[in-house]
C-alpha positions as CSV (number, residue, x, y, z in Angstrom):
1,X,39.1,-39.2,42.7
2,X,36.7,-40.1,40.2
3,X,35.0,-36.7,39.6
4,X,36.5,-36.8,35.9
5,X,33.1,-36.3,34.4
6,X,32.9,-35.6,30.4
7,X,36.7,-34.5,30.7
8,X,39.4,-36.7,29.4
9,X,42.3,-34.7,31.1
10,X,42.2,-33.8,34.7
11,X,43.1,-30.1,35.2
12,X,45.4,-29.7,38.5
13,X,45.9,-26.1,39.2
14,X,48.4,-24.9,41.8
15,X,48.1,-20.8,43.0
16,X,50.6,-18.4,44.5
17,X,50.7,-19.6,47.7
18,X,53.1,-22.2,46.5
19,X,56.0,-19.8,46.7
20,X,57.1,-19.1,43.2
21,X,55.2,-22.6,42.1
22,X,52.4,-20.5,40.3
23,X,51.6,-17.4,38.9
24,X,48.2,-17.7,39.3
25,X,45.8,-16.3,42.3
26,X,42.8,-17.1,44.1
27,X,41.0,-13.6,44.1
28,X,37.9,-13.0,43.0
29,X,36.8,-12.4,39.4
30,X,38.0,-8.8,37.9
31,X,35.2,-7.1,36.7
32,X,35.6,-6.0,33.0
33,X,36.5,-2.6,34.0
34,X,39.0,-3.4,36.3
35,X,40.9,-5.6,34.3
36,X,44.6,-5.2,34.0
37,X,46.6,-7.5,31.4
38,X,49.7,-7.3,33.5
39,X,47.8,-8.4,36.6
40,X,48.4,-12.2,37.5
41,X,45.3,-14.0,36.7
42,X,42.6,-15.7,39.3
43,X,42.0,-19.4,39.2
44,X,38.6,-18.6,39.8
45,X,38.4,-16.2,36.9
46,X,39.7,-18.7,34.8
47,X,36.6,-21.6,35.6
48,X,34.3,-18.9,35.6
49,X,35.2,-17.9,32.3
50,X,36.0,-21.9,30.7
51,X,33.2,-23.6,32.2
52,X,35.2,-25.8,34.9
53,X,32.4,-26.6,37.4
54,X,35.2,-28.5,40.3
55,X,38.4,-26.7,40.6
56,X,41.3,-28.8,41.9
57,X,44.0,-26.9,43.7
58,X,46.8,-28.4,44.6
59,X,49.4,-26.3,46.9
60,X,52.3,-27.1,49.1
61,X,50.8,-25.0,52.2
62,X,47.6,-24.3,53.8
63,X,47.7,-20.1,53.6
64,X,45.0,-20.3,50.3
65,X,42.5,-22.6,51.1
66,X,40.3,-20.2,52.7
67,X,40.2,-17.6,50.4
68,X,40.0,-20.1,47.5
69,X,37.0,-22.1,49.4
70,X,35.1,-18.4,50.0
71,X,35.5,-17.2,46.4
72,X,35.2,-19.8,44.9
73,X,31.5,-20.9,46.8
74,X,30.5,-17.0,45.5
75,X,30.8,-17.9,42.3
76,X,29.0,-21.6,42.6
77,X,32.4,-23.4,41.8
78,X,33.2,-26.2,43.9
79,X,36.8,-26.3,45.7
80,X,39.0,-30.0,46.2
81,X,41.7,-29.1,47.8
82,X,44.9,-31.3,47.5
83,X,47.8,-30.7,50.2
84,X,51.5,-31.6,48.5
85,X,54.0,-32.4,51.3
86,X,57.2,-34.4,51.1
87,X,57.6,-37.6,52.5
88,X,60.6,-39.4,53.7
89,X,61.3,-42.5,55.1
90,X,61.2,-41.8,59.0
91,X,60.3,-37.6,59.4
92,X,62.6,-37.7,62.8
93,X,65.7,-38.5,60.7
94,X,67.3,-34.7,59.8
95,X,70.1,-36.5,58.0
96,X,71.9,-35.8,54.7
97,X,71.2,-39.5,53.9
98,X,67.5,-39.0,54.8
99,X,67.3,-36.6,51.5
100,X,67.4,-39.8,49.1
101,X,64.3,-40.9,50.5
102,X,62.2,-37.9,49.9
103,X,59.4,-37.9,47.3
104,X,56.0,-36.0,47.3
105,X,51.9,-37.3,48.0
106,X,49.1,-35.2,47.5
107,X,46.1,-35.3,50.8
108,X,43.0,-34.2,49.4
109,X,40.5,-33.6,51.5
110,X,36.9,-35.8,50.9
111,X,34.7,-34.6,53.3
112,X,34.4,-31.2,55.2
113,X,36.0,-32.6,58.5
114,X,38.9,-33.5,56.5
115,X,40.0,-30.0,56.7
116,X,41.1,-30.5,60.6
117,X,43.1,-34.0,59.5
118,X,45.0,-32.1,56.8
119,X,45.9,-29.6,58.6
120,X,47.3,-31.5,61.1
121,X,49.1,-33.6,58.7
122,X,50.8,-30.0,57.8
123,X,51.7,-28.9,61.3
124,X,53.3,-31.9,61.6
125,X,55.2,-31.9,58.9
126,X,56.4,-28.2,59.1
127,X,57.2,-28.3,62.7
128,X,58.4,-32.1,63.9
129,X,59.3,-33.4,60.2
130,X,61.2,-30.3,59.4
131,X,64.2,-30.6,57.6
132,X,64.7,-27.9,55.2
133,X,61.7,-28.1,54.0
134,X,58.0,-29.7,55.6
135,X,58.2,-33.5,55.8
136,X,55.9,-36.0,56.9
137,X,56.6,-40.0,56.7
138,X,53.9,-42.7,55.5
139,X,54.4,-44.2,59.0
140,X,52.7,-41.4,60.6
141,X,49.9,-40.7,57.9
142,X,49.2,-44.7,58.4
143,X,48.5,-44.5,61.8
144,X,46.5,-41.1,61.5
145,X,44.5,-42.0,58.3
146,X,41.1,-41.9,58.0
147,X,37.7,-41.4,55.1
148,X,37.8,-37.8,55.4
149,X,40.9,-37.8,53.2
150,X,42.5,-39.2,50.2
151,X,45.9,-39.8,48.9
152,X,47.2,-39.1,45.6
153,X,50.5,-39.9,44.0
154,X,51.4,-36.7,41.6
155,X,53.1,-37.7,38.4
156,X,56.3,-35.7,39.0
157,X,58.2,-35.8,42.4
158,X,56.6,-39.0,43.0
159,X,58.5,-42.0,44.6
160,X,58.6,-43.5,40.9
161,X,59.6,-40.3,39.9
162,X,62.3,-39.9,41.8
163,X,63.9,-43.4,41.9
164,X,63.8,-43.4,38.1
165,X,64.9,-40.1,37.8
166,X,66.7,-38.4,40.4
167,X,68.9,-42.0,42.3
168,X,66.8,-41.9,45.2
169,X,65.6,-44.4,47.0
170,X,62.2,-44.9,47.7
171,X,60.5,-47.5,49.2
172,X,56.5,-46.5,50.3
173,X,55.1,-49.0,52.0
174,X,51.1,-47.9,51.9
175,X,49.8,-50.3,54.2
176,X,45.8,-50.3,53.6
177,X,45.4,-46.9,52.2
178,X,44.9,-47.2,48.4
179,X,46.3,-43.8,46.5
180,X,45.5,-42.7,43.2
181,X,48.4,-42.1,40.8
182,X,48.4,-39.1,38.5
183,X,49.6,-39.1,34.7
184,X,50.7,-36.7,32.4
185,X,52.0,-36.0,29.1
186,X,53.3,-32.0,29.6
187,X,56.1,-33.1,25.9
188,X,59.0,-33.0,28.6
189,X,61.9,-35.4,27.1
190,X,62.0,-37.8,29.8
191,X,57.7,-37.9,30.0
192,X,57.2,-41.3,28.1
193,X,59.7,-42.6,30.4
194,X,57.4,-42.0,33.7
195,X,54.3,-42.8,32.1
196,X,55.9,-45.9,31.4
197,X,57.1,-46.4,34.6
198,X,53.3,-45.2,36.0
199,X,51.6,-47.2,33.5
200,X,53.8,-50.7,34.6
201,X,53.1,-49.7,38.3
202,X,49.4,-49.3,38.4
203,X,48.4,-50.5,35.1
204,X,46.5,-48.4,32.4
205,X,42.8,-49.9,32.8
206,X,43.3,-49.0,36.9
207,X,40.3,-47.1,38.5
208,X,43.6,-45.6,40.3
209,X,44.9,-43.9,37.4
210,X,44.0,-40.4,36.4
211,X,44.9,-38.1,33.3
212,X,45.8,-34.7,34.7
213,X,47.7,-31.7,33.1
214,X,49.5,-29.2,35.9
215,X,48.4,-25.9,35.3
216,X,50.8,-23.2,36.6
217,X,49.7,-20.1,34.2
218,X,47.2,-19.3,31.6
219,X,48.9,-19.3,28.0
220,X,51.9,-20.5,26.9
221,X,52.9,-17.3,26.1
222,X,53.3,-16.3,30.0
223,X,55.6,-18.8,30.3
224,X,58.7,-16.4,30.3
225,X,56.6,-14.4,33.2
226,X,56.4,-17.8,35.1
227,X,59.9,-18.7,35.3
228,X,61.4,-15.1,35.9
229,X,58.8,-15.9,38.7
230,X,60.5,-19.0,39.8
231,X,63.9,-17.9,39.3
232,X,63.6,-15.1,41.6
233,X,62.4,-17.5,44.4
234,X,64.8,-19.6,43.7
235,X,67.3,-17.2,43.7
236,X,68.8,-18.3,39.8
237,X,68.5,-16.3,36.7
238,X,66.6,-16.4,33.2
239,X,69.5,-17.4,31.2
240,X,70.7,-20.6,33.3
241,X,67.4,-21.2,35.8
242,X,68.8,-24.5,36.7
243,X,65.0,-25.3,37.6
244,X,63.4,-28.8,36.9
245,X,60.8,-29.4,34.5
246,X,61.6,-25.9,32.3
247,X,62.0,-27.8,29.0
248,X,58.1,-27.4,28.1
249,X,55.7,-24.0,28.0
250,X,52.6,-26.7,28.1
251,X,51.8,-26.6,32.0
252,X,49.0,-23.4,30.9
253,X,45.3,-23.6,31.1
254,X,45.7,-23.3,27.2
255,X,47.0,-26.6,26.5
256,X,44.7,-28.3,28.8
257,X,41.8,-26.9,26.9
258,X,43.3,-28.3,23.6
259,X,42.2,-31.8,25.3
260,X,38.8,-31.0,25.6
């Protein structure tokens, strides 16, 4: 994960496929005349247009990686593709109990033939592991790990995240695969808490650590837009969302390219 290049801040964009996790797509570019300001913007659009050469895509399924791996090659971006499932302690155990072990890794896939190991990792997870949701266990990504993937701790939903956090209680035991831990500074109340917690866990000079800055929508402005998108899949409403990480309008492609 060390394709950071002159960029101090890591952008981590997540689509629509993550149901109600984005309002942003993975079509092609509109053409000039076709544009419509009440359209939800592309991905690719938005690295076309702001000069972002390796787009990182993070979603919580594998429906998008096609398109976004076909438009994006049109346009001569390049595509990593980062798979976020949950993990638990033991993926067989569909226990209430079970629930305070769950926290989130990101598989990114290194190498072409990394696309078959992720997948994989997903059908596993959403068939076997399934618990209300997908869930794999580290047990099973140790003994099925291999060079054409790489693991990646995001900065929220993470194991620290959710011990310090949420009372759950998280114990990954990574064996010989060496992840890299994302940070992030979105001016949530409780951010300088996890960095500290990140920064105490990996250290700061670590070649394991990586800015990043979660990009779920263009401006801050369409913040509104996004969570009136995540309240209706959440089945909540505008004036008490009761949705996680809605204290701050910075997760937008705007804020990231104030860190430029």
């Amino acid at each position: 994960m060390s394709i950071l290049g002159k960029m101090n801040v890591l952008p981590i964009f997540t689509s629509h496929y993550s149901l109600g996790g984005s309002i942003l797509t993975l079509e092609k570019p509109s053409k000039p005349e076709d544009f419509d300001p009440r359209a939800s913007e592309s991905i690719i659009d938005l690295c076309v247009k702001n000069n972002i050469e390796t787009v990182f895509l993070v979603d919580d399924n594998m429906s998008g990686i096609v398109t976004a791996s076909k438009n994006a090659k049109e346009k001569g971006l390049k595509i990593r593709f980062g798979l976020k499932v949950t993990c638990c302690a033991d993926l067989y155990d569909k226990t209430p109990e079970s629930l305070t072990t769950e926290h989130k890794v990101i598989i990114f896939i290194k190498k072409p033939i990394g696309y078959e190991k992720v997948t994989d990792f997903y059908s596993k997870a959403a068939t076997e592991g399934l618990y209300y949701k997908p869930r794999l266990d580290l047990n099973y990504i140790k003994e099925n790990w291999d060079d054409t993937v790489s693991l990646v701790i995001p900065f929220y939903s993470s194991f620290l995240h959710k011990n310090l956090l949420c009372g759950h209680n998280c114990i990954p035991e990574f064996g010989k695969i060496v992840p890299t831990y994302f940070r992030e500074d979105n001016e949530l109340p409780f951010d300088y808490l996890l960095q500290d917690a990140v920064d105490k866990y990996v250290g700061k000079n670590s070649k394991h650590l990586v800015n990043t800055k979660s990009i779920y929508y263009n401006k801050n402005s369409d913040f509104k837009k996004y969570l009136t998108n995540r309240c209706i899949h959440k089945k909540s409403y505008l004036n008490s969302p009761n949705i996680d990480h809605m204290g701050s309008s910075k997760f937008s492609l705007e804020s990231w390219l104030e860190t430029r």
